[in-house]
C-alpha positions, 0 to 999 in steps of 0.5 A: 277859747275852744268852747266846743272841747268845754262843752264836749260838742262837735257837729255831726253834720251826717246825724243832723242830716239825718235827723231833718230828713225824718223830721220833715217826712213827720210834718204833715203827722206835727200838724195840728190845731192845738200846735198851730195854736202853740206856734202863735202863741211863741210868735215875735210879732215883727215890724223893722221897717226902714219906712216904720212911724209912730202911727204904723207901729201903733197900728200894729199894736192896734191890731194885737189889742183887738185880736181876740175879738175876732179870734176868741179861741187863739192866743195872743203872740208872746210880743211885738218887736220894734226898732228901740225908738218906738218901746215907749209906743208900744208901751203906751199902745198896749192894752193887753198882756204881750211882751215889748222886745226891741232890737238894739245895740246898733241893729243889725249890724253890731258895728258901732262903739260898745258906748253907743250899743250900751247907751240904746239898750239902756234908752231902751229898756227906760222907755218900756222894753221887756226883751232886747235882742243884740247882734253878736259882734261878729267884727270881733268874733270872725277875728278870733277875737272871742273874748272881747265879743264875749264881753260886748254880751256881759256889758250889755247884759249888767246894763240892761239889769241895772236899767231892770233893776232900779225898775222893779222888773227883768228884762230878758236878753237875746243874742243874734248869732246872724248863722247865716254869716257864720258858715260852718256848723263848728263857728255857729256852735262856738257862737252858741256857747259864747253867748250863753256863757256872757248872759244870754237868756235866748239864742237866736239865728238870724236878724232877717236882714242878710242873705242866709238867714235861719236854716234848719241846720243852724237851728238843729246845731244851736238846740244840740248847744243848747241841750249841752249848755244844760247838762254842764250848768244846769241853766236853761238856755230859749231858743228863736229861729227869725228871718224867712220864716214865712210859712206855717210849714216853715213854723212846724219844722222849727218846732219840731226841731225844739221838740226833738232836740230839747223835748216839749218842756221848751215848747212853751213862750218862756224857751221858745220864739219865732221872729216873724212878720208873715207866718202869721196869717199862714198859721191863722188860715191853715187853722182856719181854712181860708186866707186870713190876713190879719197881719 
């Protein structure tokens, strides 16, 4: 399965160099109120706490309903994403228009029988979520064995419409690659064709719990997937950088990656994430000119 023929791609790892390079000299040009603003709005609010409770995930969601009180000018964040077990808590917490996004499918790992992984996502989706994020299989995927991790993506994908379906609703789907892991610009391009290809609706980079999470290289690559995944199929493909994404800084370089890669046509919450659990009080006082710590 050489996906990178398919879709005609190979990394350029000097042209991508070279394109950071101009993008983080361009940043300080990026910054504004109006693109802090968007970046917010397209924020994953995120708490995967080993020491997470109903109470402290009600918190949280607390903190969300009541966030315009005090910042009646920003937009809300596009979700909240928890472990599976507390979608119902969210759900039942809400009290304004924000997405519930879980994890799921044996987090962050992938490394448990598909029985398992399927049943979760499943569980998931009947108690509230809107979004699940999975883990690729990268025990199968780092064997070359790119069919079967493919088909954990399609299994996930027909049971959580199912779930949808009988609900009246779509649930989205995103597929972590965990890049970090993935070494070479090459494996992470062939990663990014093979999730789309099994029914990803977002590809996104990182889980947060590894050593190397989101780069901007891997972001870079997996955009230029992306923007080839189109030209084939004519499918629009979101994008979600996550995992040490702490600075409102770290926040303009990855949208100015999507920008310049994809065009402003994706900077919008519907093609474009951040899994965060800091840069949100570093976007709110850079807007703002004071420490804020909202979050």
């Amino acid at each position: 399965m050489d996906l990178l023929a398919k879709y005609g791609y190979t990394p350029d790892k000097e042209a991508v160099g070279r394109a950071l390079e101009l993008i983080a000299a361009n940043l300080e040009n990026v910054a504004s109120e109006q693109v802090y603003k968007d970046c917010f709005s397209m924020m994953d609010l995120t708490t995967l706490k080993t020491d997470d409770t109903p109470a402290s995930v009600t918190k949280l969601v607390e903190k969300v309903n009541a966030f315009q009180e005090s910042y009646p000018e920003w937009p809300l964040p596009a979700s909240i994403c928890v472990y599976p077990n507390f979608a119902d808590t969210v759900k039942q917490a809400r009290r304004c228009a924000f997405n519930i996004t879980v994890v799921s499918a044996c987090f962050p790992t992938s490394q448990s029988f598909l029985e398992v992984k399927l049943k979760e996502c499943e569980m998931a989706v009947e108690r509230g979520a809107d979004e699940v994020d999975i883990v690729l299989a990268l025990n199968s995927f780092l064997a070359g064995d790119y069919e079967k991790a493919s088909e954990e993506i399609r299994q996930v994908r027909s049971c959580i419409d199912a779930v949808a379906a009988r609900q009246g609703r779509e649930v989205h789907l995103k597929v972590i690659l965990e890049t970090g892991l993935l070494r070479t610009p090459e494996a992470i391009a062939q990663a990014s064709f093979l999730a789309m290809e099994a029914g990803a609706d977002f590809i996104k980079t990182s889980t947060g719990k590894v050593d190397v999470n989101a780069t901007p290289v891997a972001a870079y690559v997996m955009c230029e997937c992306i923007a080839k995944y189109l030209a084939v199929t004519g499918k629009k493909i979101g994008f979600k950088p996550a995992g040490g994404i702490s600075t409102a800084a770290d926040a303009l370089c990855y949208y100015s990656i999507v920008a310049t890669v994809l065009g402003r046509e994706w900077l919008d919450r519907k093609l474009f994430r951040f899994g965060v659990s800091r840069v949100a009080n570093s976007i709110l006082s850079a807007v703002e000119q004071k420490t804020v710590s909202w979050f």
